[in-house]
N, C-alpha and C positions, 0 to 999 in steps of 0.2 A: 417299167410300171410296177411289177411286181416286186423288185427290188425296193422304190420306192413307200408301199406299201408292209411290208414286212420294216424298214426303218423306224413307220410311224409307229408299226404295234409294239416294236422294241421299247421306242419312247414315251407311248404310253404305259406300259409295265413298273418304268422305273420311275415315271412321276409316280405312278400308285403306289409303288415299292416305297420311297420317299415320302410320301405324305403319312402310309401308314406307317413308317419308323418316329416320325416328329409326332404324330399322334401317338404312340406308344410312350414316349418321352415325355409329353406333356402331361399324362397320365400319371405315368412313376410320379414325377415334380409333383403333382397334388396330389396324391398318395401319400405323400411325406409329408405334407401340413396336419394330417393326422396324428403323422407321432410326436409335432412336437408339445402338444400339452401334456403327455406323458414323458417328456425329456425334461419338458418345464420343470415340473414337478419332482421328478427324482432328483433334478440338479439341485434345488432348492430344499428337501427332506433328507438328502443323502448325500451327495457330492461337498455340497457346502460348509454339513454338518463336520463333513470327515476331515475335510482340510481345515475347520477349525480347531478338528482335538489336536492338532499337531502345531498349531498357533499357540494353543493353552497348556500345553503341555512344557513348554519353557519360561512358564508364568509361574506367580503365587495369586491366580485367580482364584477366588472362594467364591463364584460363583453369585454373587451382587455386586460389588463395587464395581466399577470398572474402572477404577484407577490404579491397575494391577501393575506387577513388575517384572521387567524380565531376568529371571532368573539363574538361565542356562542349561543346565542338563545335573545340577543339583537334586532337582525330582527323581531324574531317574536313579542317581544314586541313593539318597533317601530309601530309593521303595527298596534296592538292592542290598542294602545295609541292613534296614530294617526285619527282615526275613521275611516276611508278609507275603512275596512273590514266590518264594522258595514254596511256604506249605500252602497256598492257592493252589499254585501248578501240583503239586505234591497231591492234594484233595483231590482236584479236578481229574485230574488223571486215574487215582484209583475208580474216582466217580463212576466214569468212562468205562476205566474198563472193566469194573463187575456189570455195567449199563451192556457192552457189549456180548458179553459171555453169558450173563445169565440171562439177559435180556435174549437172544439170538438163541441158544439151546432149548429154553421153555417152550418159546414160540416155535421153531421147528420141531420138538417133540407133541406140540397141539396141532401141527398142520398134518402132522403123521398119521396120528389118532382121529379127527376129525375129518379125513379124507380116503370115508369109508361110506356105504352108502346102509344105513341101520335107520331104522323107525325113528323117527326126531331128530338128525342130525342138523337139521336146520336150527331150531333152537337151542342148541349146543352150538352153535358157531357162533349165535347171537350172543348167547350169554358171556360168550369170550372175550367178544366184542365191546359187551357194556359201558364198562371201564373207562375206553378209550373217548367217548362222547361226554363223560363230565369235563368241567374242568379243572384247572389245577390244583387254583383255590377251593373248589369243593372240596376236592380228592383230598388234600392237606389235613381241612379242618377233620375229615369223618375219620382219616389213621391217625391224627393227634387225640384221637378220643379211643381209639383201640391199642394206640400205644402208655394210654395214661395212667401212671402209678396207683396200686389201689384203686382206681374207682372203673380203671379202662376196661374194655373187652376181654384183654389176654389176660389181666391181672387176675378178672373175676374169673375168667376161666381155670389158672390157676389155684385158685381158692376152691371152685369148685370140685376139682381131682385132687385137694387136698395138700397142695402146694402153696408154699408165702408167694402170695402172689403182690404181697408190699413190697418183696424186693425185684423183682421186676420196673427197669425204668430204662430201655434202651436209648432215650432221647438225653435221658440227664448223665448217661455214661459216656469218658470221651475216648473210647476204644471204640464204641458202638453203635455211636449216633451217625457216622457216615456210612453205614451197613443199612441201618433202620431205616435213612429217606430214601436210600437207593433202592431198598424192597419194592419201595412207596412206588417210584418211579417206573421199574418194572414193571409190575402188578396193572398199573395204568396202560403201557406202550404194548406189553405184550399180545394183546388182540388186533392191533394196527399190525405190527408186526407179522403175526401169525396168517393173517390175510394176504398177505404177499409171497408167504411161503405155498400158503393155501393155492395161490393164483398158478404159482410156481407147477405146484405137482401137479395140476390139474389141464398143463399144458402137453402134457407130456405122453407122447402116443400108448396108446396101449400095446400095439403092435413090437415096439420097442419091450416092453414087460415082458411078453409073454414071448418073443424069440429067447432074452436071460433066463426066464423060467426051463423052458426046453434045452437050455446049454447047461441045468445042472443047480442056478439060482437060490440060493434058499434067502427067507426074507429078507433075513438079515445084510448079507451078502447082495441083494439088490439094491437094498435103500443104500449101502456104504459105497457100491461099484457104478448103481446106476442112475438113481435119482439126487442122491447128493451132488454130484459131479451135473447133471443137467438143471439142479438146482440155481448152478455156479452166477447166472447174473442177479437172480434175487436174495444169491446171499452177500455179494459185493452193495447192492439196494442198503439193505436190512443193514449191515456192519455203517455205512457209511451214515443214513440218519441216525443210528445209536451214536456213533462220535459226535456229529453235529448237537444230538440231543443231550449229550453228557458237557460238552467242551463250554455249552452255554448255557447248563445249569447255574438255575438263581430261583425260580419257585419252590423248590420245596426246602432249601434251607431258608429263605427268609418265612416263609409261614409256618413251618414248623419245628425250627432251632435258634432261629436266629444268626445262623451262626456257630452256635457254641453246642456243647458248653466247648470255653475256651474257643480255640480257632480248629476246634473239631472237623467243622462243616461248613468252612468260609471257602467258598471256590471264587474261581477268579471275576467271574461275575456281583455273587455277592459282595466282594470286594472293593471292587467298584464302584458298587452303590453305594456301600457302607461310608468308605473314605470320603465322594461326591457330597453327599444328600447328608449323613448323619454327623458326621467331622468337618464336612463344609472347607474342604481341600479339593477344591475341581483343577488345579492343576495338576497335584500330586495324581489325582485319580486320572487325567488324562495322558498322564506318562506312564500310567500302569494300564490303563487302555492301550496305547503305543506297545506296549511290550506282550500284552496278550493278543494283539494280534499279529502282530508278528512269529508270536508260538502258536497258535491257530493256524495260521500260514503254512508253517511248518509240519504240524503234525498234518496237515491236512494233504500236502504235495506227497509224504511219505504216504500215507495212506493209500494214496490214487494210484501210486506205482508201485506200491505192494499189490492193493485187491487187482491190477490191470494183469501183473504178471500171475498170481494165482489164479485169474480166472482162464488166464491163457493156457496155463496148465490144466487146469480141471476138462477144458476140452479136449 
């Protein structure tokens, strides 16, 4: 009888065991009708889009007719012939990496400074900060007005200490106008940036500090040996949206060079656009799409396995 009775409670267990496994299952299953209007969606904004450039990109699409041709892999030659490719990536790149160097240095020399506890330093973070809350378009138009021959900011400042401040024109110079938008860019990112370093040092036990300090530590000597190196995941952060944020630069050459002068400040972005939208070549510019991202790719995989083993080291 007992026997009997210990059987049934076995097999009541394992119905209950079983119904709540199918009830768990059926759950997941509607759980998942959730995502697909976000699947929808991406598949149709994104997916679709992408398998198209690679349809248009062995065309002479100009982006109306659709009685277009196929043309073969002539576009990409074109763009490779042309040089076009060559001083985009050439731009972008330099873009890049004054984006990451000056950009990265400032901002952890203000997270240093500013991660001290003095009378107002709240409003000193803010003000760092400001910057980063316009947008791009603003930001453009206010330093095309500070960078403006004669009548700008620096210009009249110039004049003022008694300097030709008519010869002053960084945007109309084609050694210097890809220095001049990339200040722009800076100037903007750097208090985003600076917040993250900020987060950084502020994670960092004090206890940690103050045994270096008792081993001998002078400032210097701490920030280099101790906080830099604990710094290590928010400065892999910090380097990798500066690349992201330089590699897909196109605001502030198109609103405040154009481009030019010459092909000064045509990065591969603006490039893009220009050839698509202003020349009305959407194949051409989808074979140079094709090809920027594919060096996007690239730089990008290097990147992740350079900052993964530096950071491995800094530990």
């Amino acid at each position: 009888m007992e026997l009997r009775n210990e059987e049934v409670k076995v097999e009541k267990r394992s119905r209950v065991s079983f119904f709540k496994k199918n009830q768990s299952l059926v759950m997941n299953n509607r759980l998942f009708l959730f995502v697909i209007p976000a699947l929808v969606i991406f598949g149709i904004f994104w997916i679709w889009p992408f398998l198209k450039l690679f349809t248009y990109s062995v065309t002479d699409f100009n982006g109306f007719n659709q009685n277009y041709n196929n043309v073969g892999f002539s576009n990409f030659s074109t763009i490779f012939e042309s040089g076009i490719l060559t001083s985009s990536i050439k731009n972008t790149l330099i873009y890049t990496a004054l984006l990451v160097i000056g950009g990265n240095v400032l901002a952890l020399l203000l997270a240093f400074a500013l991660n001290s506890k003095i009378k107002g330093m709240g409003f000193y973070r803010s003000a760092a900060y400001i910057p980063a809350l316009f947008s791009a378009i603003v930001i453009g138009f206010i330093w095309s007005y500070v960078y403006m021959p004669q009548a700008g900011l620096i210009a009249s400042v110039m004049d003022f200490f008694g300097m030709d401040g008519s010869s002053f024109n960084i945007l109309g110079d084609y050694g210097k106008a890809l220095y001049g938008i990339t200040i722009v860019d800076i100037w903007k990112n750097v208090g985003q940036t600076m917040i993250i370093y900020l987060a950084g040092l502020q994670t960092i036990d004090d206890s940690v500090l103050e045994s270096a300090r008792m081993d001998g530590c002078k400032e210097l000597q701490l920030i280099r040996y101790v906080k830099i190196p604990l710094l290590a995941p928010s400065i892999t952060i910090n380097i990798i949206l500066s690349v992201i944020n330089g590699l897909k630069s196109f605001d502030y050459p198109f609103i405040m060079t154009n481009g030019g002068p010459g092909d000064s400040t045509n990065t591969l972005m603006f490039s893009i656009y220009k050839m698509a939208f202003t020349e009305q070549q959407f194949g051409k510019a989808a074979a140079f799409s094709v090809v920027s991202f594919v060096v996007i790719i690239l730089i990008t995989a290097i990147l992740l396995v350079v900052m993964n083993k530096k950071e491995r080291e800094m530990e």
